[in-house]
C-alpha positions in Angstrom: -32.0 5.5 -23.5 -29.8 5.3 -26.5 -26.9 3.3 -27.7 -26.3 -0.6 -28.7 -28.9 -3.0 -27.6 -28.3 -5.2 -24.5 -27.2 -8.4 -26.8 -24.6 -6.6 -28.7 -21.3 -7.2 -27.6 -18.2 -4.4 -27.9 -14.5 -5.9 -28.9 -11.3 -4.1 -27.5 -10.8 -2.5 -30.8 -14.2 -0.5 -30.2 -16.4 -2.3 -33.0 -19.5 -4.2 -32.1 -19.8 -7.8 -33.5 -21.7 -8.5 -36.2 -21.7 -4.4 -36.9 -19.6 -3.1 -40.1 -17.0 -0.3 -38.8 -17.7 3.3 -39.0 -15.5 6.2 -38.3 -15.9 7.8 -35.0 -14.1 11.4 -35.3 -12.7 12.8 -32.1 -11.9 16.3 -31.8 -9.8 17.9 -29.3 -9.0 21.3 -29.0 -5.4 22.3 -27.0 -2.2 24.1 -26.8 0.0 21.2 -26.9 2.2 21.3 -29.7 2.8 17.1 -29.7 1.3 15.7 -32.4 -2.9 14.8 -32.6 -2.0 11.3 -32.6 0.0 11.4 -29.4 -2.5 13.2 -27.7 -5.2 11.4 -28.5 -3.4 8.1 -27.0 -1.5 9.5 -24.2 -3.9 12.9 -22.5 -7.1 11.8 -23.9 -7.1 8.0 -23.9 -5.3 8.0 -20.3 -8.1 10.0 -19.3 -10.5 7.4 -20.0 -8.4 4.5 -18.0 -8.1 6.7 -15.0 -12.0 6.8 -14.9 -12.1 3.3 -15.6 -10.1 2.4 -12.3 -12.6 4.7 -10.4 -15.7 2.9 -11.3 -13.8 -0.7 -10.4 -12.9 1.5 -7.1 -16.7 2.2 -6.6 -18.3 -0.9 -8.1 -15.9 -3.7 -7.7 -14.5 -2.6 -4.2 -17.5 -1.0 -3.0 -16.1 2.1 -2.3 -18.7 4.5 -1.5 -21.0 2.2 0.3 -20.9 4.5 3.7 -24.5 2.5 5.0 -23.1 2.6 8.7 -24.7 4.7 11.0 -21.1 5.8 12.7 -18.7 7.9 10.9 -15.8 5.7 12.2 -17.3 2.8 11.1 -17.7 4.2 7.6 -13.4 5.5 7.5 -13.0 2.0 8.0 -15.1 0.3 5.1 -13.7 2.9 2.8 -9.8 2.8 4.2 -10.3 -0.8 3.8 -11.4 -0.1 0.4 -8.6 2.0 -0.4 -6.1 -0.9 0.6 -8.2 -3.5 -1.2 -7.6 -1.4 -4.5 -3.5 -0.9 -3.7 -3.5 -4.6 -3.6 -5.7 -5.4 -6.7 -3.0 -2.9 -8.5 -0.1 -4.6 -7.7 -1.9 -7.4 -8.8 -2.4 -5.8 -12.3 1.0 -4.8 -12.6 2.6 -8.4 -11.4 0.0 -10.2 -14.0 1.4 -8.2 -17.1 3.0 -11.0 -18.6 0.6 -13.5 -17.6 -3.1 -15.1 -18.9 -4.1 -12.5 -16.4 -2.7 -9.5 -18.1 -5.0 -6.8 -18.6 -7.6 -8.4 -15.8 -9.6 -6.2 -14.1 -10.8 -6.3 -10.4 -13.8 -8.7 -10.4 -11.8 -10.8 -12.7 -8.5 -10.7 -10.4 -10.3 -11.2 -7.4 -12.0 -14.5 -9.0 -8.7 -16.1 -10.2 -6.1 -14.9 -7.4 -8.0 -14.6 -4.4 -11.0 -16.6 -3.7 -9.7 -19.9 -4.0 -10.1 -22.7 -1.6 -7.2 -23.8 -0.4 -5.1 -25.8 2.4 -3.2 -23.4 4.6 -0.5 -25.4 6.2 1.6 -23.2 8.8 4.9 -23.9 10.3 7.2 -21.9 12.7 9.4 -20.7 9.3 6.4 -20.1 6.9 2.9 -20.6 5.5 2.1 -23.1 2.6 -0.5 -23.0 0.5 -1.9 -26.4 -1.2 -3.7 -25.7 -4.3 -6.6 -27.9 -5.6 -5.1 -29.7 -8.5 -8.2 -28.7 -10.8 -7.5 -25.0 -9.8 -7.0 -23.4 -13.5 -4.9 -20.5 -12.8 -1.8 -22.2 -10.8 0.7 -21.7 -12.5 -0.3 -18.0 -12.8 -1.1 -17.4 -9.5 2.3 -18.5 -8.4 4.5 -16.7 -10.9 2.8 -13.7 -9.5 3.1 -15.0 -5.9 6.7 -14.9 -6.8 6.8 -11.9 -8.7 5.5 -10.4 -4.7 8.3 -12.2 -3.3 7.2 -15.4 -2.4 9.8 -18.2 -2.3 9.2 -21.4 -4.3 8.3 -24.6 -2.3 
């Protein structure tokens, strides 16, 4: 198999640490008359991102994992799926102007949602009591708020 060995490590901006930059030419061939520039970061790039949210569908979410012997059972796992990846959404759109922004699944799922904490219910509402070493607080609740949560 080709490409970058296993220790190398690739920044946002596409170059790998450590590694001088080289030019990586793109063509694309169309019948859009924007400009290359605009295609390239609107059609071609947004391509890319869409695929990117299926593999965190299929890895992250374990979307096609079907092992149940009944059909049913196997709707269910990927209906419940489905929903899981609505919510994680909302989740990236509510985090934009957070530490969070930009988080994918695995990464949203480990700050927002598997947390220990209290649950203290009452007739009116539900409260949740935070451990006070919990590092992502004050994010969690601006986007708690952000979902419509009310402030305790």
């Amino acid at each position: 198999m080709g490409g970058a060995p296993a220790h190398d490590h690739q920044s946002r901006s596409g170059v790998y640490d450590g590694r001088e930059p080289r030019d990586n030419p793109r063509f694309v061939i169309t019948n859009l008359r924007q400009t290359p520039e605009w295609i390239y970061t609107h059609v071609y790039c947004a391509r890319g991102d869409s695929e990117n949210r299926f593999k965190e569908l299929k890895l992250a979410l374990a979307f096609g994992r079907t092992s149940c012997t009944s059909f049913w059972a196997n709707q269910l796992r990927v209906t419940l799926s489905a929903a899981a990846f609505v919510l994680c959404q909302e989740l990236q759109l509510r985090a934009d102007r957070t530490a969070l922004r930009g988080a994918q699944v695995p990464r949203l799922r480990q700050a927002l949602i598997t947390i220990g904490v209290q649950v203290v219910r009452s007739v009116r509402r539900i409260v949740l009591h935070f451990p006070r070493s919990h590092p992502e607080a004050l994010t969690w609740a601006r986007i708690a708020r952000a979902l419509g949560a009310a402030p305790a």
